[in-house]
C-alpha positions, 0 to 999 in steps of 0.5 A: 301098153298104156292102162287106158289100153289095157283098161279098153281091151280089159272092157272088151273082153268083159263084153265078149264073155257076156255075149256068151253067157258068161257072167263075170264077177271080177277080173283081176289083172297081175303080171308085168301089166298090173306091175307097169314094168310091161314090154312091147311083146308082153301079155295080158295075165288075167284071173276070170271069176265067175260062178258060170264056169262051175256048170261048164266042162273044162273044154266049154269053158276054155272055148269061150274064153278062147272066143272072146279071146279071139276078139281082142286080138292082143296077147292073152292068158286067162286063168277061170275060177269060181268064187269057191275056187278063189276061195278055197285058194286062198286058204292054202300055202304055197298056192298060185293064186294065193300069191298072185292075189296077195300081190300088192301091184293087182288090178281089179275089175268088176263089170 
């Protein structure tokens, strides 16, 4: 996928999830995207940041993103996180997140 399209679908998504209440702080793409090594049947990896999620229960906030998801109809996976869970992460070794956002090819948005 080109970054200019990733970028639109990235900027979608954002829209999504605010008309719905969430309000995101930072997005952060990884994977094979961020990398440019993506192929044709590859998909979106993203990290969502918002403290909206920290009120929300497991099952609302997985369905909004889910929603918004719908909208873009292109191949997604989203991970939520509040900013204390970002940073929380961080501090441990050995963590997902930790790694993920150690990863020199991540892209960051911000709304």
């Amino acid at each position: 996928m080109f970054r200019k399209s990733i970028d639109n679908i990235i900027h979608t998504y954002l829209t999504e999830l605010s008309n719905q209440g969430i309000n995101v702080e930072k997005i952060f793409l990884y994977g094979s995207q961020a990398r440019g090594t993506a192929q044709i049947d590859s998909d979106i990896d993203l990290i969502v940041v918002s403290q909206d999620f920290a009120d929300m229960a497991p099952a609302e906030k997985w369905q909004k993103l889910g929603r918004a998801a719908l909208k873009l109809n292109e191949p997604i996976e989203v991970l939520p996180y509040t900013p204390l869970e970002i940073k929380n992460c961080l501090t441990r070794e050995g963590n997902f997140i930790r790694h993920i956002l150690s990863q020199s090819e991540i892209m960051e948005y911000r709304p």
